[in-house]
N, C-alpha and C positions, 0 to 999 in steps of 0.2 A: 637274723634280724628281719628278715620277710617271714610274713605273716599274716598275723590278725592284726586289726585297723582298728584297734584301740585308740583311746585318748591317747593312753602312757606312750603307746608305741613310739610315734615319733620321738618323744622328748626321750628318749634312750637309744632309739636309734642313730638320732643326729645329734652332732656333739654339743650345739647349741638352738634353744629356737631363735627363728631369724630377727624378732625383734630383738632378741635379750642380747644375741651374738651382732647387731647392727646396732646398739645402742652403748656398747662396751669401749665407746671408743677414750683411747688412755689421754687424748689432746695431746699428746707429743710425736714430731716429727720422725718419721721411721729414720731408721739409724741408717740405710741408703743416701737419705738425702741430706744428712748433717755437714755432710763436709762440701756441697752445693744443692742447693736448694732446687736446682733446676734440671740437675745429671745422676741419674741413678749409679752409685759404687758398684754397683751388683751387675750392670750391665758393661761391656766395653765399647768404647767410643764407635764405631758402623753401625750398632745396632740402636744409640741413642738419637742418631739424626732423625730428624722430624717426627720426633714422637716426642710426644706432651710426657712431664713429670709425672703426672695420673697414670698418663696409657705407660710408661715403660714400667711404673711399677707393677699391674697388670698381666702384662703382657710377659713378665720374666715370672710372675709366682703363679699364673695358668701354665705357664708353658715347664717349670720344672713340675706343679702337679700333674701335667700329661702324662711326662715322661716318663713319671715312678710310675701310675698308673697304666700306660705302656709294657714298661717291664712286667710288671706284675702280673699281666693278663697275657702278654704274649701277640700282642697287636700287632699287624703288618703296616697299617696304616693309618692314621688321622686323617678324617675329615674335619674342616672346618668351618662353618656354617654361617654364613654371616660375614663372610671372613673381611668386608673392607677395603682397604688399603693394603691388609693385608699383615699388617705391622705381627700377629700372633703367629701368624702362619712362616712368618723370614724366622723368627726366633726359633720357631720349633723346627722347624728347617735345615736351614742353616746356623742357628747356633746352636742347637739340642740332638741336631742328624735323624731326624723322623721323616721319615714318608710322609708328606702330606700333601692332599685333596685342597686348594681352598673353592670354596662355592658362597658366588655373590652376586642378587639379582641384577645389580647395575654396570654397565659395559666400560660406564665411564671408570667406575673406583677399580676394577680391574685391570684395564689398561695403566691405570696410575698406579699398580700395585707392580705389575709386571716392571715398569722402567722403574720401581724402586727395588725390584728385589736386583736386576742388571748392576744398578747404584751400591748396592750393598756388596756383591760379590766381586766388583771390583774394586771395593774399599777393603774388603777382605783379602784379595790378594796383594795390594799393597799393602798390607800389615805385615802377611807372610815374608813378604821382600825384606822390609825394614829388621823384622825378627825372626830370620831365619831358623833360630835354634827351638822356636815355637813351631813344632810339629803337629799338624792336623792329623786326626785320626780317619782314614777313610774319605771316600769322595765324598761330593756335599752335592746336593740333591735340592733343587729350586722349590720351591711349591707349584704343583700345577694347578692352575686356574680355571675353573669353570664359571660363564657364566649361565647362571639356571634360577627363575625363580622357585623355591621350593613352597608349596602349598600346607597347610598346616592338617589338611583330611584326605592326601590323598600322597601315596609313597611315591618320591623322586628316583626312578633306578639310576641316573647318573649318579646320588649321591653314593649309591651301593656298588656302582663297578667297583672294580681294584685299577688301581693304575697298572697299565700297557708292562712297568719293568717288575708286575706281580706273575704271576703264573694264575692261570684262571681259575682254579680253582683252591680252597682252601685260606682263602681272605680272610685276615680278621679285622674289623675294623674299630677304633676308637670314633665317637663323634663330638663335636667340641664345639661350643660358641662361647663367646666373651660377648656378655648386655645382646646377645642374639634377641632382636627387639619384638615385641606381642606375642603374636601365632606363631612365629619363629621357634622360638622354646619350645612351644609346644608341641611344634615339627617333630625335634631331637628328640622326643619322649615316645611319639609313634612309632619315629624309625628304629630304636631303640630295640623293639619287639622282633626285629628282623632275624634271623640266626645269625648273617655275617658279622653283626653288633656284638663285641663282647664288653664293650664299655663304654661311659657317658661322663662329659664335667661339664655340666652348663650351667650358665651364669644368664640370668633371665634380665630383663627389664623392660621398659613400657608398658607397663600391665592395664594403662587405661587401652592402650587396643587391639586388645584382646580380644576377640568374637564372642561375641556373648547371643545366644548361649554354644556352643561347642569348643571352647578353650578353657572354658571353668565352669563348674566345676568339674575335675577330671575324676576326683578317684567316687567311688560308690560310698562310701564314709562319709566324706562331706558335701554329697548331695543329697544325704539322707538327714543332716542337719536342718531342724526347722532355721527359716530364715538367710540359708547361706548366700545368697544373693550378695550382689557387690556391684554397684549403681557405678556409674561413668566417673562422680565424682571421687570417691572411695578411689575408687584403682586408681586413678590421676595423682590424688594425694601420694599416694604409699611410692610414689615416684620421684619426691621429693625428699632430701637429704635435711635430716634434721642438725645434723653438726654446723652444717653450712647456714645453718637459715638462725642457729642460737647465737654464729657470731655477729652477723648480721644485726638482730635485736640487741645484742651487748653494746654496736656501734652507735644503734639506734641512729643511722644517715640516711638522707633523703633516698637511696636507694631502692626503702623499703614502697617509696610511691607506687613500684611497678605492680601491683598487686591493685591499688585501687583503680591505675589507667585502665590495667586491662579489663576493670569486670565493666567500667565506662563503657570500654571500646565495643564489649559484650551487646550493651544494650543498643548501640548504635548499628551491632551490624545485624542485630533480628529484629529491630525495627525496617531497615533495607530489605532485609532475605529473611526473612522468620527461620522456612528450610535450613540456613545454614547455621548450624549449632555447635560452638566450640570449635571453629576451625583454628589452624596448627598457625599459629604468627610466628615469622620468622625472628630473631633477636631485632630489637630496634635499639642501638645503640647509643649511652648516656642521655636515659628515659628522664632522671631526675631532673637535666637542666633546658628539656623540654615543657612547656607551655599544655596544657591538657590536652588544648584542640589540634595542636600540632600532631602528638602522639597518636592522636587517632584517625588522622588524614591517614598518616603514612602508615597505619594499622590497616586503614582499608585499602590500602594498596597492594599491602603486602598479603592479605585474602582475597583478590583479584576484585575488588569493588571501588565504585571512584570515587577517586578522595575528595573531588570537589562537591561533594553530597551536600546539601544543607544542615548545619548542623543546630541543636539549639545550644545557644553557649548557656545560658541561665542552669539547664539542666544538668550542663560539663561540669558548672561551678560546685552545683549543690552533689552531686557526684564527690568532687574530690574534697567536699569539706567532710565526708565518712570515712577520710583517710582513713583515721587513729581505729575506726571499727573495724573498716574492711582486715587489716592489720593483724587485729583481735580475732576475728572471724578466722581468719589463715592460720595465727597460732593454733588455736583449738584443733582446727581439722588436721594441723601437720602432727598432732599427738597420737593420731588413729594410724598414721602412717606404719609402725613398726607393725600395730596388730593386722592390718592387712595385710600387708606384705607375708607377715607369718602363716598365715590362713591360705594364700595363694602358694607358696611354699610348699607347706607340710602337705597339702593336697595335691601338688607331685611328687612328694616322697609317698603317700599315701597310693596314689594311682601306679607306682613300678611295685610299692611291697605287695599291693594287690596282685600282680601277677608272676608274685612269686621269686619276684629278684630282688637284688640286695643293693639297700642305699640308704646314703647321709649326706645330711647338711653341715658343708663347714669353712667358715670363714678364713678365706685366706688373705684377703685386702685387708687393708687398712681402713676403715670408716672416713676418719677424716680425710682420705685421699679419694676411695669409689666408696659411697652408700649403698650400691648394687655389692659389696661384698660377700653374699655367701655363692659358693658351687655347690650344683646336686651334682652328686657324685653316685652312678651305677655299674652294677656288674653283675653279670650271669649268673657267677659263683663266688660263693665266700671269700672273702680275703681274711675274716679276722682281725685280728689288733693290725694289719697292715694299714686299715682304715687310717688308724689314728694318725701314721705315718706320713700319711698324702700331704696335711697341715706344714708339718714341721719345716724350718728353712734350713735348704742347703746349706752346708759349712767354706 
């Protein structure tokens, strides 16, 4: 499957392209959550606690594709890259028995990771108690934690040690992130090159911040493309979940306001700061039963600007009487979302076949649960139809 950076190439190398495979979604409930909407079947009760119905379904169909892809390569270790709270890393852990690294720039969500995984192993062994005749296999092995910001141009050797209970030499390492957000993904795809690297499943997102230009384009293929460029707003789009946004318009509830506040809120804060363009607003919660000017006090507060700015109301009004456009304007653009996404995609499958290793695209989420649903899947050496395998769900 590495090779030549053909059109066709990818679309045979990966089992689906990302828009066609992100757009497939059946609208029915994974069979996980039918019998609660809230607790995944597939997982058992310590490993459900404070994780979202989203994230366990996730975090249980990453962490069984590790594991095959583990066995298959003969990995000593997982890293985990991005890793959060940590939620992937206790699974593959402690429910899957992998060696695993987690690395995650922030001290906080790591100390919070650490007294959850404490949480989990003592809910684990009060299981053990309760059902004694349920025999674990082998010790279980916490994830160790680093914190490390990892750079996207320049190699983390913490992320390449081997853990202390490895022997130093002869590592092999898997590396892993779940929505590992912009430059991040594109880290795992550097590190990637390294020898101790024998395998790769990442699951990308945020692509609006992305470093532009050295995060895209990666492979020689599609920088040789006239025009491959992809503006701030492009990648923002393709970050948006279209399943989510068609129920949305079927509701057709005031909900959909939040889209004209914020291009409002837009023009009130580069009139303030011109310099500051598109800053990241944090959720303002139940937008609709707010008053226009009100949503955008507390918008400039929440991009560190003061809310008691002068505003012109007359301008707020005429603003949100473009509702119904603004609306219009956002469908259109959320239509471009799958072909971007594909385009940033295939141009990291393109950039590892370039250098001569082996990899595919293949949806293992659900859409209407995570829209980031596809993993690049790499490896050193051929697997073969094993590929196909990675997909498939445990029995």
């Amino acid at each position: 499957m590495a090779g030549s950076a053909g059109w066709t190439e990818p679309a045979t190398a990966g089992h689906a392209a990302a828009g066609d495979a992100r757009g497939r979604g059946s609208g029915q409930t994974p069979s996980e959550f039918l019998e609660n909407p809230s607790q995944s079947s597939r997982l058992t009760a310590p490993f459900r606690k404070h994780v979202r119905p989203k994230k366990q379904h996730e975090i249980r169909r990453l962490g069984e594709l590790v594991k095959k892809l583990s066995d298959l390569t003969g990995c000593t270790q997982v890293v985990d890259i991005g890793s959060g709270q940590g939620h992937l890393s206790r699974f593959m852990s402690l429910g899957l028995g992998l060696m695993v690294k987690s690395i995650e720039g922030d001290q906080r969500l790591v100390e919070r990771a650490q007294r959850l995984d404490q949480e989990l192993l003592q809910a684990l062994e009060k299981e053990e108690k309760r059902h004694p005749q349920v025999v674990h296999a082998g010790p279980r092995h916490s994830p160790h934690h680093v914190v490390r910001w990892v750079e996207p141009t320049a190699l983390c050797e913490e992320l390449l040690l081997p853990l202390e209970t490895l022997p130093q030499s002869g590592a092999r390492l898997l590396l892993t992130g779940l929505h590992a957000c912009g430059d991040l993904s594109v880290a795992l795809l550097r590190h990637f090159s390294r020898p101790e690297v024998v395998a790769l499943a990442s699951v990308g997102c945020c692509y609006m911040k992305l470093s532009d230009p050295g995060s895209y384009p990666l492979s020689q293929w599609v920088a040789g493309l006239p025009g491959c460029e992809l503006p701030y707003r492009l990648r923002e789009g393709a970050c948006h979940a279209l399943e989510e946004y068609a129920e949305r318009l079927q509701k057709a509830g005031p909900a959909l306001r939040t889209h004209c506040y914020r291009a409002a809120l837009e023009t009130v804060i580069r009139g303030a700061r011109p310099e500051l363009r598109r800053p990241g607003v944090q959720g303002i919660p139940r937008v609709h039963e707010l008053k226009i000017e009100e949503y955008v006090q507390r918008g400039l507060q929440r991009v560190g600007l003061d809310p008691q700015l002068p505003l012109n109301l007359a301008a707020l009004r005429a603003h949100q009487a473009q509702e119904n456009r603004v609306v219009a304007f956002f469908s259109l653009a959320l239509l471009l979302a799958p072909l971007v996404e594909t385009l940033i995609l295939l141009d990291r499958l393109l950039y590892l076949q370039e250098q001569g290793f082996h990899a595919e695209l293949l949806p293992i989420f659900s859409p209407e649960l995570s829209p980031r649903n596809l993993v690049l899947v790499a490896t050193k050496r051929p697997l073969g139809e094993a590929f196909s395998l990675l997909e498939t769900e445990d029995n």
